[in-house]
Biopython code that builds the backbone (N, CA, C, O; Angstrom):
import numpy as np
from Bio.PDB.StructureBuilder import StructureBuilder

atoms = [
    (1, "UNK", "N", (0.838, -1.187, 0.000)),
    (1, "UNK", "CA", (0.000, 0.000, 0.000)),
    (1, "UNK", "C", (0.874, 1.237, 0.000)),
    (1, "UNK", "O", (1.981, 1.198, 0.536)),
    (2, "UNK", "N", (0.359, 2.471, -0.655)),
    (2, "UNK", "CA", (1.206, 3.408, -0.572)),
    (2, "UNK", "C", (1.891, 3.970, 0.417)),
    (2, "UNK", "O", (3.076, 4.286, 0.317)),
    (3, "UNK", "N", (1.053, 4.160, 1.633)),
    (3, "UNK", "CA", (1.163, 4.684, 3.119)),
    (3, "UNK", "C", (2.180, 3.467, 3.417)),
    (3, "UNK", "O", (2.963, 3.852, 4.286)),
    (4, "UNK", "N", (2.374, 2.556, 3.147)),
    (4, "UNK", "CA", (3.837, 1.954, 3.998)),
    (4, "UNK", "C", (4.720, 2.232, 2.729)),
    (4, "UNK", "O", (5.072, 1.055, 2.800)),
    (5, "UNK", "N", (5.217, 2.571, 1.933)),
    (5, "UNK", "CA", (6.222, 2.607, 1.314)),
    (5, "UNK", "C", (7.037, 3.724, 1.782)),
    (5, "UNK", "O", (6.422, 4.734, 2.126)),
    (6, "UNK", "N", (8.406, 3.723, 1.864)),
    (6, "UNK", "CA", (9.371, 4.172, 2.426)),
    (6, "UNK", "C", (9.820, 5.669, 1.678)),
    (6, "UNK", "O", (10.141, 5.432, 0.514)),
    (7, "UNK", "N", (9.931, 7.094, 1.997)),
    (7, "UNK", "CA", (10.187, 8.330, 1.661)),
    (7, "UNK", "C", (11.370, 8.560, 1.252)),
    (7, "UNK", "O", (12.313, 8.618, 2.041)),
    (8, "UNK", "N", (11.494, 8.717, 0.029)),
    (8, "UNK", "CA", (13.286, 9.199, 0.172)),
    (8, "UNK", "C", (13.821, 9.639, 1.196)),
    (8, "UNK", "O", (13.130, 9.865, 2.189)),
    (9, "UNK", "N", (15.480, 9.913, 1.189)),
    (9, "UNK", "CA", (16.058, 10.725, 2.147)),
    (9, "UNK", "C", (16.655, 11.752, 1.319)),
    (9, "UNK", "O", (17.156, 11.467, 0.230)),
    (10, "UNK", "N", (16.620, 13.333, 1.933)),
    (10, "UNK", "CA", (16.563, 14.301, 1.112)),
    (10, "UNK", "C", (18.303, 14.492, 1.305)),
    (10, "UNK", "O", (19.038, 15.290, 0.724)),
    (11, "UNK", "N", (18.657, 13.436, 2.355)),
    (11, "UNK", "CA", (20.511, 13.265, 2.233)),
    (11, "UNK", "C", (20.893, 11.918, 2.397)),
    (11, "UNK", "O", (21.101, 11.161, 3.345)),
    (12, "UNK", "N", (20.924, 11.853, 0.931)),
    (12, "UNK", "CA", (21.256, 10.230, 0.461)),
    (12, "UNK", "C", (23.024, 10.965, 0.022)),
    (12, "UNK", "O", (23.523, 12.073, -0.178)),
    (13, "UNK", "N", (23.438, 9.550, 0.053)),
    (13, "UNK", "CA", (24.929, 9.409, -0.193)),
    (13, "UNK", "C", (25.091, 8.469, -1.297)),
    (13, "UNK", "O", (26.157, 7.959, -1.640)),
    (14, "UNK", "N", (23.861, 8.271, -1.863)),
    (14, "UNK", "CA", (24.062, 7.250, -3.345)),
    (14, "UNK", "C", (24.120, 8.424, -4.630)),
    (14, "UNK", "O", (23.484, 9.465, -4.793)),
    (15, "UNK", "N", (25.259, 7.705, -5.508)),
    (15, "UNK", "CA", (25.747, 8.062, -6.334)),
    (15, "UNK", "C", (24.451, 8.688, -7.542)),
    (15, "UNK", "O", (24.379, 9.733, -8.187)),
    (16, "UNK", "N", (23.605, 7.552, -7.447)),
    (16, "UNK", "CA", (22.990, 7.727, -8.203)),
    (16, "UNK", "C", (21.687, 8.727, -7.862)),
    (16, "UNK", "O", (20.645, 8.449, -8.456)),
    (17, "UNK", "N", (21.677, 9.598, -7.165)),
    (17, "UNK", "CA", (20.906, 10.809, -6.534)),
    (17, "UNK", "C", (21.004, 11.719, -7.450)),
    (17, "UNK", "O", (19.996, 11.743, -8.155)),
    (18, "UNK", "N", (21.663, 12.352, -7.691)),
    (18, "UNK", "CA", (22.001, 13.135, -9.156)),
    (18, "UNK", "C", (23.310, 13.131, -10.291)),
    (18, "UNK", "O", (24.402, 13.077, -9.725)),
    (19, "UNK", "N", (23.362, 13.170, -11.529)),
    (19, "UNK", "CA", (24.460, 12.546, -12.085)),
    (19, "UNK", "C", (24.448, 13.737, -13.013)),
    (19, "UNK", "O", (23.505, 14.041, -13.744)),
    (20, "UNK", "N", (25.663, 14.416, -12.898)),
    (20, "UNK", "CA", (25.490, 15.797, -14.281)),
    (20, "UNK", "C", (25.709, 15.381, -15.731)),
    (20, "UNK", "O", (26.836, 14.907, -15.869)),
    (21, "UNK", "N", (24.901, 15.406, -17.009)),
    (21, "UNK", "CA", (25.170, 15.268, -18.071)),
    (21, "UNK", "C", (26.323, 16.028, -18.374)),
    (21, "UNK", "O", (26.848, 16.985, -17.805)),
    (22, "UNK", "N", (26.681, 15.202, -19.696)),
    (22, "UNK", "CA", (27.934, 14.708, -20.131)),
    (22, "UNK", "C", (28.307, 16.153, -20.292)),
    (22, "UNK", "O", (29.286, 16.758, -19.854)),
    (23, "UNK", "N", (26.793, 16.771, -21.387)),
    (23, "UNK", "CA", (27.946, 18.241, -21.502)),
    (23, "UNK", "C", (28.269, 19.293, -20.418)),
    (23, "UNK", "O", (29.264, 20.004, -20.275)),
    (24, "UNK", "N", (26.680, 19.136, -19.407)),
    (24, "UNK", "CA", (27.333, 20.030, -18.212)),
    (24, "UNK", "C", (28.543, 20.158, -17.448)),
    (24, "UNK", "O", (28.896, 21.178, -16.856)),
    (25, "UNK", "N", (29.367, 18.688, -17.513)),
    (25, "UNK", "CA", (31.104, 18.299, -17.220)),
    (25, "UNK", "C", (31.395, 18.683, -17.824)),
    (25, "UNK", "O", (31.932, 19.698, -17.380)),
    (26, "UNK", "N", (31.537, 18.603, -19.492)),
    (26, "UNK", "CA", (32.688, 18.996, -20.158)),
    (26, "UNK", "C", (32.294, 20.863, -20.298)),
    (26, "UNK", "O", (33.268, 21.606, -20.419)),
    (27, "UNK", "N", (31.708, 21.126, -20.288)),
    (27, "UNK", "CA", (31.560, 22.795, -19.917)),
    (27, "UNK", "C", (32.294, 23.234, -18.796)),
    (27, "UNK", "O", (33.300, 23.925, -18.957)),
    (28, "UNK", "N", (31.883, 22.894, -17.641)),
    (28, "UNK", "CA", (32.201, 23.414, -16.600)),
    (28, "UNK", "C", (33.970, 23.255, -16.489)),
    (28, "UNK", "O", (34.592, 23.858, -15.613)),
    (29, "UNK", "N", (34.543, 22.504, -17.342)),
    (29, "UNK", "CA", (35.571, 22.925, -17.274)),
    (29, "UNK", "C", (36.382, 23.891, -17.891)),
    (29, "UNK", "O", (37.599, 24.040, -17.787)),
    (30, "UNK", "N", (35.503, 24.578, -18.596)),
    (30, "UNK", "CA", (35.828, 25.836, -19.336)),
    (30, "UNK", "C", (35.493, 26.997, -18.177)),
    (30, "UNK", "O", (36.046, 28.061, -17.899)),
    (31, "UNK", "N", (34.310, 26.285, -17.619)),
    (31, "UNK", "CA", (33.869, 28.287, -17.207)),
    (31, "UNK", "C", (33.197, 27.397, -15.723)),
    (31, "UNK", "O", (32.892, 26.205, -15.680)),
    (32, "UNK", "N", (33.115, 28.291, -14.741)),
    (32, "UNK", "CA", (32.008, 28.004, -13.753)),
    (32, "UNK", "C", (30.569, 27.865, -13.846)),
    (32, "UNK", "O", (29.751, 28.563, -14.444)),
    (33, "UNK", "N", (30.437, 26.937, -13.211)),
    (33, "UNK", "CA", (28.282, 26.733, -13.550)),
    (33, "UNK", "C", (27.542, 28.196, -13.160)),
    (33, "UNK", "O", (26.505, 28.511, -13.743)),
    (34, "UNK", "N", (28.039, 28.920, -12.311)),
    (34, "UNK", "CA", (26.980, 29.794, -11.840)),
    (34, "UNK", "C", (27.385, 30.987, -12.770)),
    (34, "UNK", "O", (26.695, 31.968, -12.494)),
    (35, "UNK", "N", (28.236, 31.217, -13.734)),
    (35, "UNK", "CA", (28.668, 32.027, -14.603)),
    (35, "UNK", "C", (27.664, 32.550, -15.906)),
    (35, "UNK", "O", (26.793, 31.781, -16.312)),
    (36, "UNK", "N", (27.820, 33.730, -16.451)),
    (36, "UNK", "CA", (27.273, 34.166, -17.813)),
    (36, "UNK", "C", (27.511, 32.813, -18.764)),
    (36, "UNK", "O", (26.688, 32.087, -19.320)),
    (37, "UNK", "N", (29.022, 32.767, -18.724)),
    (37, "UNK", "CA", (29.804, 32.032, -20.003)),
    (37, "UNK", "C", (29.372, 30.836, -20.195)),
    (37, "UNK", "O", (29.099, 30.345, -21.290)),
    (38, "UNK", "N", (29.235, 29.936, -18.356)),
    (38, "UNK", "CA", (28.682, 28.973, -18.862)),
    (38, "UNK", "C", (27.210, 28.770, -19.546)),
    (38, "UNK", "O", (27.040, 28.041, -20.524)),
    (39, "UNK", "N", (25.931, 29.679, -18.759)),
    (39, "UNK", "CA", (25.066, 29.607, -19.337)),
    (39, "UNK", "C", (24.557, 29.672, -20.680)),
    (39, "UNK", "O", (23.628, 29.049, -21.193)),
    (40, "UNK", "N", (25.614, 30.851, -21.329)),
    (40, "UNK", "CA", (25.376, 30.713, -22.905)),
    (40, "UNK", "C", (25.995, 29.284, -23.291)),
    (40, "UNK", "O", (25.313, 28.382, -23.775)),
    (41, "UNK", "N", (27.214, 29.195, -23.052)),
    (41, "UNK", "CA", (27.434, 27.891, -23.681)),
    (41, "UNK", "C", (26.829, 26.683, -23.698)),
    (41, "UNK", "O", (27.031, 25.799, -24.530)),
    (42, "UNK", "N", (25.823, 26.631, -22.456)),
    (42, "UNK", "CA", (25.268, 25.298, -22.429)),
    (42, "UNK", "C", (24.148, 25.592, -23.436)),
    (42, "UNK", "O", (23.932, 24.762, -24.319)),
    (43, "UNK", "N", (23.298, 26.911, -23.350)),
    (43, "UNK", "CA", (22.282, 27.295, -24.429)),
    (43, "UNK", "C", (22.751, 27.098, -26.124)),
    (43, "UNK", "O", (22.028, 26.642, -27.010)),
    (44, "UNK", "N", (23.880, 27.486, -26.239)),
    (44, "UNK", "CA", (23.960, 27.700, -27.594)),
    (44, "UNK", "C", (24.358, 25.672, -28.277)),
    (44, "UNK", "O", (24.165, 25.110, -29.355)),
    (45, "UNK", "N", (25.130, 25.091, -26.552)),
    (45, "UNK", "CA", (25.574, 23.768, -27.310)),
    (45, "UNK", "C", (24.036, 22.689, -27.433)),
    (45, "UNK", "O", (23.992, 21.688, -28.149)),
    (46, "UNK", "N", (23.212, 23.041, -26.817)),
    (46, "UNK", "CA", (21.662, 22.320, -27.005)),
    (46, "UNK", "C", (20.746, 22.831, -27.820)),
    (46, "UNK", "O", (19.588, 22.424, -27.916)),
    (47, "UNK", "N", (21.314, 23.871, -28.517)),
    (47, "UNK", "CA", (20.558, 24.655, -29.437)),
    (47, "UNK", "C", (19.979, 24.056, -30.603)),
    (47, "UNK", "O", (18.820, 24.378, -30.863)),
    (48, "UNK", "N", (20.534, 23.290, -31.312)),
    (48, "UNK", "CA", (20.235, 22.301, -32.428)),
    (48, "UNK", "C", (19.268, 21.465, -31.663)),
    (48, "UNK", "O", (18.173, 21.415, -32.224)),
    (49, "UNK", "N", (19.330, 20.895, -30.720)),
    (49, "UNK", "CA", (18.151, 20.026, -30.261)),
    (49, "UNK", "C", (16.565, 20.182, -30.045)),
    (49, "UNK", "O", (15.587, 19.438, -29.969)),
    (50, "UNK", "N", (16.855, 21.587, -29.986)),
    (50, "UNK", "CA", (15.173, 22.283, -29.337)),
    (50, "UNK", "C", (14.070, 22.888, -30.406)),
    (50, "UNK", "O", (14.212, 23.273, -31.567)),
    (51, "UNK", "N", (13.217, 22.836, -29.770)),
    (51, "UNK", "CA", (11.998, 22.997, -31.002)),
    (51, "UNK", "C", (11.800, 24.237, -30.917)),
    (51, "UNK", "O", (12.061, 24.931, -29.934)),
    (52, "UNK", "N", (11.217, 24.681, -32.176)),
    (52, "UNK", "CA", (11.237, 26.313, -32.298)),
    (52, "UNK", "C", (10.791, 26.996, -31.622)),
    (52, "UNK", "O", (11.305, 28.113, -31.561)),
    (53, "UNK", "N", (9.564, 26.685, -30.728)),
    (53, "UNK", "CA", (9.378, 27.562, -29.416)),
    (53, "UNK", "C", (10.723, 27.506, -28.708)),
    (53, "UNK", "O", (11.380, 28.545, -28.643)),
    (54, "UNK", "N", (11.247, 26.244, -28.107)),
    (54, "UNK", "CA", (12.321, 26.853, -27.110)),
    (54, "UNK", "C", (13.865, 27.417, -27.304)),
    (54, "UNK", "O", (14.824, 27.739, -26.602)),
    (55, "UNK", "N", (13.402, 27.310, -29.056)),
    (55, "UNK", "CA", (14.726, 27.903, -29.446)),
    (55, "UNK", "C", (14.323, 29.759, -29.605)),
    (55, "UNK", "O", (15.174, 30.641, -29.716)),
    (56, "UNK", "N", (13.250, 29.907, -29.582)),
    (56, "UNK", "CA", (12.934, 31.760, -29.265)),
    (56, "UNK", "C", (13.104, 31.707, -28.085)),
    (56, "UNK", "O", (13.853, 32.461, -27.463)),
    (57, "UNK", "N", (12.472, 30.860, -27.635)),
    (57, "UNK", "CA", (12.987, 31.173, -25.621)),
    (57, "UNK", "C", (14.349, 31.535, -25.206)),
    (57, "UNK", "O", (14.573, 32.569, -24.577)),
    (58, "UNK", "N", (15.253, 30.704, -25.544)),
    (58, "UNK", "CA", (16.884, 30.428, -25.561)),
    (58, "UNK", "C", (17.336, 31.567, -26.512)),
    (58, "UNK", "O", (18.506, 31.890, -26.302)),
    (59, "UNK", "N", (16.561, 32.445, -27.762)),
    (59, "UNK", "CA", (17.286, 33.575, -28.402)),
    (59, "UNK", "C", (17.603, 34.550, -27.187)),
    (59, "UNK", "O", (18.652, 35.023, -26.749)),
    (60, "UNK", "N", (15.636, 34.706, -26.651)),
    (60, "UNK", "CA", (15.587, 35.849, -25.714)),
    (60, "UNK", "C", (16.733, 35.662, -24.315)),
    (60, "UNK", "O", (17.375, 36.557, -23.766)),
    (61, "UNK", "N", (16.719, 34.687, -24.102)),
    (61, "UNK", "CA", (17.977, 33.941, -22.622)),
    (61, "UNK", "C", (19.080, 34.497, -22.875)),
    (61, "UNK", "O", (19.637, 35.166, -22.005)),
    (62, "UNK", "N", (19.766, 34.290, -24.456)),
    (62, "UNK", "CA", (20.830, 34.651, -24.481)),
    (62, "UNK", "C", (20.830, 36.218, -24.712)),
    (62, "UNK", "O", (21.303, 36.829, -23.754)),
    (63, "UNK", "N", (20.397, 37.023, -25.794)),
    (63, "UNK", "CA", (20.828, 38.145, -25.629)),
    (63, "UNK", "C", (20.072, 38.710, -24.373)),
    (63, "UNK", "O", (19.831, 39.889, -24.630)),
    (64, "UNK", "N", (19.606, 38.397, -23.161)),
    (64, "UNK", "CA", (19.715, 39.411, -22.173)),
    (64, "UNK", "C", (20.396, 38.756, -21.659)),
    (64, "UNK", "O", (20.253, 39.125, -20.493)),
    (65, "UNK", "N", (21.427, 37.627, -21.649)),
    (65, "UNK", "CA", (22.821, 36.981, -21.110)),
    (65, "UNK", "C", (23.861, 37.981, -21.457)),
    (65, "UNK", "O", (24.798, 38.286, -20.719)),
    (66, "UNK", "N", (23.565, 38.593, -22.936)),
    (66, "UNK", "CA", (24.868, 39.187, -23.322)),
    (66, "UNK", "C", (24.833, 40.336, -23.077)),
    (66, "UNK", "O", (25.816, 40.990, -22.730)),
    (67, "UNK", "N", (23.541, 40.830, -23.235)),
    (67, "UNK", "CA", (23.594, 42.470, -22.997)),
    (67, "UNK", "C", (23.261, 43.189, -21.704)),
    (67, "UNK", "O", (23.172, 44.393, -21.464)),
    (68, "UNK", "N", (23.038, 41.690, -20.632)),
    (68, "UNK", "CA", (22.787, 42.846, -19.525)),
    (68, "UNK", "C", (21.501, 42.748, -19.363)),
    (68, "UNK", "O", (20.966, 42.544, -18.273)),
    (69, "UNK", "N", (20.802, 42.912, -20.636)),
    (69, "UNK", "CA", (19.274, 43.443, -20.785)),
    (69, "UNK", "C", (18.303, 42.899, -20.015)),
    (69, "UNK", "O", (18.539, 42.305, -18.962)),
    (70, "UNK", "N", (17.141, 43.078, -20.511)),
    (70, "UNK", "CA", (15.562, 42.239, -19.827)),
    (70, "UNK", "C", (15.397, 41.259, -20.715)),
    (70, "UNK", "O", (15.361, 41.517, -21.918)),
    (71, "UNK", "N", (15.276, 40.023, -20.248)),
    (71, "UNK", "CA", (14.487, 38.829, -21.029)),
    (71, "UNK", "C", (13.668, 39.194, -21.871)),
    (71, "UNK", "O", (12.548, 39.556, -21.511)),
    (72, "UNK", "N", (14.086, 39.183, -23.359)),
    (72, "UNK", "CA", (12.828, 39.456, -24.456)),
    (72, "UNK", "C", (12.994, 40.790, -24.558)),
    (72, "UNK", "O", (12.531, 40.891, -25.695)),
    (73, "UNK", "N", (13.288, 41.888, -24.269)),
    (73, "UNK", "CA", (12.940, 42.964, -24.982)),
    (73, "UNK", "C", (13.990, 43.192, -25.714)),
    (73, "UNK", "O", (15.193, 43.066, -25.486)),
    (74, "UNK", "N", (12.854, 43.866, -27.451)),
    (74, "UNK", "CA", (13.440, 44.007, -28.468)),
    (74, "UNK", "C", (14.044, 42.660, -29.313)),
    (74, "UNK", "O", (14.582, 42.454, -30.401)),
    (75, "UNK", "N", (13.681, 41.994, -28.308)),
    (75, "UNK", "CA", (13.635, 40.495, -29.367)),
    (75, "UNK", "C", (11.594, 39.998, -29.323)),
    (75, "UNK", "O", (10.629, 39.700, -28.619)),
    (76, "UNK", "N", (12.175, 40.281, -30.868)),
    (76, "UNK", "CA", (10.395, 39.601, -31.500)),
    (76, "UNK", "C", (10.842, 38.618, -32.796)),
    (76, "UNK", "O", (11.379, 38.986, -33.841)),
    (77, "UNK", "N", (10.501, 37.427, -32.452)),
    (77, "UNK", "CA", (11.316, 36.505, -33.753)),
    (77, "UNK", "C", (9.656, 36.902, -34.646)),
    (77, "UNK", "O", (9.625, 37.664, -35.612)),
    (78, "UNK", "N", (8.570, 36.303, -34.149)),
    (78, "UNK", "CA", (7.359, 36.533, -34.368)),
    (78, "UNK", "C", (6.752, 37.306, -35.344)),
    (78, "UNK", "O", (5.672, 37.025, -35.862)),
    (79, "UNK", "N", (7.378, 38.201, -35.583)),
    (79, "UNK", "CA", (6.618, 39.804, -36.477)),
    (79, "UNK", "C", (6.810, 40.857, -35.450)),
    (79, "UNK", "O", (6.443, 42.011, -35.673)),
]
sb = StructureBuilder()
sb.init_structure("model")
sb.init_model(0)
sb.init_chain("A")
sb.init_seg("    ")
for serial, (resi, resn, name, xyz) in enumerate(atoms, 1):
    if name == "N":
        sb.init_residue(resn, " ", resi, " ")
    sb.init_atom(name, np.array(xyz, "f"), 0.0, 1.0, " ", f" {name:<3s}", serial, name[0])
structure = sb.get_structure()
């Protein structure tokens, strides 16, 4: 029954708790995770993968990555 099945532990020591994809390793050894640099890079290296909505999403991500700016403004892929 559900009520006896056992709760995770929110501090497990198994490996397999979280495992970073392949490219988030090989990035992070270029740049730090909490960085600009890395974030574009991980955006621009999954870029080919994503469907055209989340590749306007990921335009607007990056140029207010690069410029500082607000998410989306002055980016209209749309018309």
């Amino acid at each position: 029954m559900f009520w006896n099945k056992k709760k995770p532990s929110l501090h497990t020591s198994s490996t397999d708790f979280y495992k970073k994809p392949d490219d988030v390793r090989r990035l992070e050894r270029e740049a730090p995770i909490a960085s600009v640099q890395f974030s574009i890079a991980l955006l621009k290296s999954r870029y080919p993968d994503m469907d055209i909505i989340t590749q306007i999403r990921a335009d607007k991500t990056l140029h207010a990555l690069k410029t500082g700016g607000l998410y989306g403004k002055g980016q209209n892929r749309m018309g």
